[in-house]
N, C-alpha and C positions, 0 to 999 in steps of 0.2 A: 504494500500500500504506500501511495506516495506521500511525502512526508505534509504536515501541514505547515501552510504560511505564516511567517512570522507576518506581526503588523508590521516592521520596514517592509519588508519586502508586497506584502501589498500594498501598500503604497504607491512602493512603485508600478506595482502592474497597474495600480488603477490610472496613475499620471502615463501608463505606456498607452492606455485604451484610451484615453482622454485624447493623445496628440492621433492615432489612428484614426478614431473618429473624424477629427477634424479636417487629418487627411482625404477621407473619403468624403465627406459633404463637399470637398471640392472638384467629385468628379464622379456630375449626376452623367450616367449613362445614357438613359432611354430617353433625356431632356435634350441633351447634346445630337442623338440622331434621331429626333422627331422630326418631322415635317409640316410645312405648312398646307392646310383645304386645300392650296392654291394648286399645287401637283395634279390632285386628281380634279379638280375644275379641268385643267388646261388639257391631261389624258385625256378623258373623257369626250373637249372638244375639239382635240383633234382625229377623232372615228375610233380610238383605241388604237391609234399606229404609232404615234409616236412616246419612246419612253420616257417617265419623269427626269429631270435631270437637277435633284437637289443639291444644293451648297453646304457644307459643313463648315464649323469654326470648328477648329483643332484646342485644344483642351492643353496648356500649357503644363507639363508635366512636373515642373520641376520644384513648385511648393511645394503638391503632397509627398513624392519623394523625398524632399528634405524634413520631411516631418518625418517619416515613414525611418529613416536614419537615425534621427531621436530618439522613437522609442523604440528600435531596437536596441539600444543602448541600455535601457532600460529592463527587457526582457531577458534574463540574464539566470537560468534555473532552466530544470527540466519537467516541471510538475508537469501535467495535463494542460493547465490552467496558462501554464508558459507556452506550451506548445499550441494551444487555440492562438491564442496573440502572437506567433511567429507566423503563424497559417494566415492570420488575416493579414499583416503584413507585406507577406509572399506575394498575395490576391492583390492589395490597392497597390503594390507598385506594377502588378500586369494591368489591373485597369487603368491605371496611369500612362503606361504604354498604349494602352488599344487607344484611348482617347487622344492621344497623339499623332494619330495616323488616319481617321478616319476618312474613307472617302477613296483611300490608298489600296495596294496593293494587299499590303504589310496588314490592314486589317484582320483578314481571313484569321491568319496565324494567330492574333493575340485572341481570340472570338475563341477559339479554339481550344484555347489554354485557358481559359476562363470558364466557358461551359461545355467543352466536350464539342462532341458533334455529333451526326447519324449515326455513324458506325461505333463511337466507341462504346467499349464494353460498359454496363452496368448490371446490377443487382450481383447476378451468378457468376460475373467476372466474363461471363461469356454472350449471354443473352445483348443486344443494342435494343436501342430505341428506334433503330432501321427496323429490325425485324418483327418485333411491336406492332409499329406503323402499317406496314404490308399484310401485315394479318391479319392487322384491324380492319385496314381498307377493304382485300377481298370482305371479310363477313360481313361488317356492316352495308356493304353494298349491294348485298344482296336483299336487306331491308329497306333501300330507300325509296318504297314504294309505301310500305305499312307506316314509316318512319314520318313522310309527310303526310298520313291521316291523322297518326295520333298526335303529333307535336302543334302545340298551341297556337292556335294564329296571333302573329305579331299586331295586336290590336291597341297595345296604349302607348298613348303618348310619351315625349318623357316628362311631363309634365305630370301626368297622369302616376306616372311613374313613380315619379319625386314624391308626390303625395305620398304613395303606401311607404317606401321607405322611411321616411320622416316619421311614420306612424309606427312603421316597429321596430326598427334600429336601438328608440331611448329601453324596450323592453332588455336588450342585451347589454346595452352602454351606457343607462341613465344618461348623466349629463354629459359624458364623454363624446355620447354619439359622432361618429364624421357627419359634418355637412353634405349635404345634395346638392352641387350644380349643375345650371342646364347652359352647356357654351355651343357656340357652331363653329368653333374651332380645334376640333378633335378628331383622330382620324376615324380611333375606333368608334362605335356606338356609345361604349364608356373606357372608365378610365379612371384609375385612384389614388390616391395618396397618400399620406399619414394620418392624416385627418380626413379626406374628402371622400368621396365618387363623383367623377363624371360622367355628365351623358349626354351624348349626342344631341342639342338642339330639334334636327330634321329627322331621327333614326326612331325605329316603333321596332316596340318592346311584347313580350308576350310575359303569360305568367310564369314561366318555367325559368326566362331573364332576370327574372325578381329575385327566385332563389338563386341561380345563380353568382348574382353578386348579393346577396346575403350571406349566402356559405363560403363563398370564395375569397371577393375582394374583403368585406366587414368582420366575418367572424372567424378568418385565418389571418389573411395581410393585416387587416389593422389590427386586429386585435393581439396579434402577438408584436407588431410596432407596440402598441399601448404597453402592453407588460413587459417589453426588453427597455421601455423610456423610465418604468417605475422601479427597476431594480436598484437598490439603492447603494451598488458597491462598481455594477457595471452597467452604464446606461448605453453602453456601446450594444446593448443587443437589444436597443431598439433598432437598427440600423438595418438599412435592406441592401446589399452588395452580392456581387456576383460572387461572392462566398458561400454564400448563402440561397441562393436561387432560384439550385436545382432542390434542393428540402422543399423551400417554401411555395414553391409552384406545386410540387408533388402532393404536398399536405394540402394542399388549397381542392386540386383535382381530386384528391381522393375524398375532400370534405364536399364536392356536390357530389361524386359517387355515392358516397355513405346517406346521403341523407335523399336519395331519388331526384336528386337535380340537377343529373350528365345525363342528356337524353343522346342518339343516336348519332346525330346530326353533328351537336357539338363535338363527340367523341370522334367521330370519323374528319372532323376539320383538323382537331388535334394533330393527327395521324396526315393530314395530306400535308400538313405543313413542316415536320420531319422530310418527308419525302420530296417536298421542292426545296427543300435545303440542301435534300444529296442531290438534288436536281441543278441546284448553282454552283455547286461544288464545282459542278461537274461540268459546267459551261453553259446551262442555259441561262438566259437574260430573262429581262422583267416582262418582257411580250409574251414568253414560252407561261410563266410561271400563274401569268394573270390570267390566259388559255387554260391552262392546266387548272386554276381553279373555277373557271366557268363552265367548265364542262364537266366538272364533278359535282361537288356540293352547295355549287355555287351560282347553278344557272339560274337562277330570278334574280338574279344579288348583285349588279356591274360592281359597286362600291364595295361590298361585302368580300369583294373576290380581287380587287383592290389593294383593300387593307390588309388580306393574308399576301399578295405579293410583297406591297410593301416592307411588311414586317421579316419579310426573307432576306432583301437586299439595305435593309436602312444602316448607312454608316460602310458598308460596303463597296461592292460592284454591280448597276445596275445592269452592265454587258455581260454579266456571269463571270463565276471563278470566283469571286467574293465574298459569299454570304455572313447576315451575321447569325452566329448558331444558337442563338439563344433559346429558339421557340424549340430545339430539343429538347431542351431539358426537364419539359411537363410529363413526357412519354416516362424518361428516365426517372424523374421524380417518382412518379407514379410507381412505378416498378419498386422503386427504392422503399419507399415508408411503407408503402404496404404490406413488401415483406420483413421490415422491419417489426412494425406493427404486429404480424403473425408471427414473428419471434417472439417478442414482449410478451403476447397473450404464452404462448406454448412455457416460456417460464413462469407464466405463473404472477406478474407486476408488473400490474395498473399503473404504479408511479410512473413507469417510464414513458406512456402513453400520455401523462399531463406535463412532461418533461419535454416535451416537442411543444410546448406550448409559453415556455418561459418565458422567449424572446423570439426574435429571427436567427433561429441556428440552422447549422448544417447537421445531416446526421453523424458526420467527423466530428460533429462539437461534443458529442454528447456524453464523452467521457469525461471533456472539462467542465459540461453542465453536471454529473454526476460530484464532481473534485467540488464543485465550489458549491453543490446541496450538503453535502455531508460534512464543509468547513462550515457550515451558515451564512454564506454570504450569499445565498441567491433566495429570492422571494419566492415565496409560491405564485403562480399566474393567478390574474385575477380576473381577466375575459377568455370563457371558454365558450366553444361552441356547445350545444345542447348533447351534441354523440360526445360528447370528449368530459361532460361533465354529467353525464347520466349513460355510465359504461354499459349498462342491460346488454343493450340489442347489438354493440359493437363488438362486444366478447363473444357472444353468440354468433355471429356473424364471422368474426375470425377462427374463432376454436372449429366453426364446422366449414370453413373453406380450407379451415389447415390440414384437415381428415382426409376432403375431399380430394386435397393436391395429390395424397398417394396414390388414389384410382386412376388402373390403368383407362385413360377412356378411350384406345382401341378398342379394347376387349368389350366396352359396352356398346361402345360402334358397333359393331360386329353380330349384336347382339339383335340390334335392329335393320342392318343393313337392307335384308327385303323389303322393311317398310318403308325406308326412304328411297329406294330405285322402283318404288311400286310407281 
């Protein structure tokens, strides 16, 4: 067992988290390669022939670097708790790099190094997020016929919208609640932040979009921002970084899984947008990628189909070879917590299942979340979603998908096979 913290020396970790922080609020990512309505105004009227050609500022590297300098100076020990702060470290001075280059060649590489990509390995060390995706694609495609009967017609406004949120948001956050804005300068339909959600102005919502960003954006993203900003020894896990990203996206998607609010549609976009990442990779441009999504899941959607190219090439290469690989990491996410999660359950402690709720961690952090529950120094989370803080139906749910994993299901293929070539 590693030894415990003297008060100097926490001290210093907490002045080493204190300048990291800092470093990293200087290099918002997704702010940095946003774009302006104006792109897809102009696509759109030019027939969809000609591709967006956005402008980037480059992102001066060399503040948070010299911060990032400092408090390794500071991080000087082997505990867990040293080793998380040398890991976030590692991460803001590569995202210090990618933001350096945006727009560049050289992007690709640091995208890479930040959040993986199609191909590489996760969960089983062997299984990708490529493979996921393709699999996903074939099944769910063969539902996207049942898929648009049953999924809800996109009927409210966001106005509409805004209302019901505002109305149940205070049940989970009292006064903390995030704000609801309505902008029409957003690419996607929404969009959120430490405190907010946005929503698209012009974009209609159904009910199924409600939960979604209830479970998603409010009772994972901010809610674990709210409890990594209240810990009262490291407020550094409120912080959302590409450290962090692949967990929190994972844990987000698995929180509309769990609670019946990934319907087909979304899950199968998921999955196509993995697969136009191996697609840029690999040389297709913004024309192939925004095709590629109107003829799959996307044909009533110009916009819709859009935003998913966009979000392939932003910061990158609109000609291909570019991409930024971010939107892998929900597939991989996914994979990741959940089999996480059905380890948890199979030992037997719940704890570790509200311990993904601390702050915005990775699931690499969770031995320094473990290091620094068992010193005292980390709070208990205080926004939890409803499956995370009434385990019933989530233990049941894993304890008999963990059974299930061992069934060979050829053999029960096999079992019916005449019924289904009947």
């Amino acid at each position: 067992m590693a030894a415990a913290l003297s008060k100097p020396e926490l001290e210093k970790l907490k002045q080493a988290a204190a300048l990291l922080e800092e470093a990293e609020k200087r290099l918002p990512v997704l702010r940095t390669l946003s774009w302006d309505r104006a792109h897809a105004d102009a696509f759109f009227k030019s027939g969809e022939k000609e591709p967006p050609r956005p402008e980037y500022a480059p992102v001066n590297p060399t503040p948070s670097l010299e911060l990032v300098l400092r408090a390794r100076a500071m991080i000087d020990g082997s505990s867990e708790a040293h080793q998380w702060l040398m890991r976030f470290a590692d991460i803001t001075e590569e995202t210090a790099l990618l933001l350096s280059v945006v727009g560049t060649p050289m992007f690709h590489g640091h995208s890479r190094a930040l959040y993986g990509g199609p191909t590489s390995p996760v969960a089983d060390g062997k299984t990708t997020a490529l493979d996921l995706a393709r699999r996903l694609d074939t099944l769910l495609s063969e539902f996207d016929a049942p898929a648009d009967r049953l999924e809800p017609a996109p009927e409210l406004s966001a106005a509409a919208l805004k209302a019901r949120l505002d109305a149940a948001l205070p049940e989970y956050f009292g006064k903390a609640a995030p704000r609801i804005d309505i902008t029409s300068n957003v690419s996607a339909k929404a969009a959120a932040g430490r405190d907010y959600i946005k929503l698209r102005e012009d974009a209609l919502f159904s009910d199924l979009d409600e939960q979604q960003l209830l479970q998603h954006e409010a009772l994972v993203h901010i809610a674990t921002g709210l409890n990594g900003v209240a810990q009262p020894h490291f407020p550094i896990l409120g912080e959302a970084y590409p450290g962090n990203a692949r967990t929190q996206e994972g844990l987000a998607v698995f929180a509309e899984f769990i609670s019946g609010a990934l319907d087909p549609r979304r899950f199968k976009r998921l999955a196509d947008r993995v697969i136009a990442i191996h697609m840029s990779a690999e040389g297709a441009d913004f024309i192939q990628l925004y095709q590629f999504f109107r003829e799959r899941s996307e044909k009533d959607a110009p916009f819709e189909a859009f935003e998913s190219a966009r979000r392939v090439v932003r910061g990158g290469l609109v000609n291909g070879g570019g991409p930024f690989t971010k939107d892998s990491i929900y597939l991989q996410g996914l994979l990741e917590v959940h089999n996480y999660l059905r380890t948890a359950v199979r030992e037997g402690d719940a704890a570790y299942i509200r311990l993904l709720f601390a702050g915005k961690i990775d699931l690499d952090d969770l031995a320094a979340m473990k290091f620094l529950r068992d010193e005292g120094l980390l709070a208990e989370p205080r926004y939890l979603p409803p499956w995370a803080t009434d385990l019933r139906w989530l233990l049941s749910y894993l304890a008999y998908s963990t059974f299930l994993n061992g069934i060979d299901l050829k053999s029960v293929a096999a079992r019916y096979e005449t019924l289904f070539q009947a």
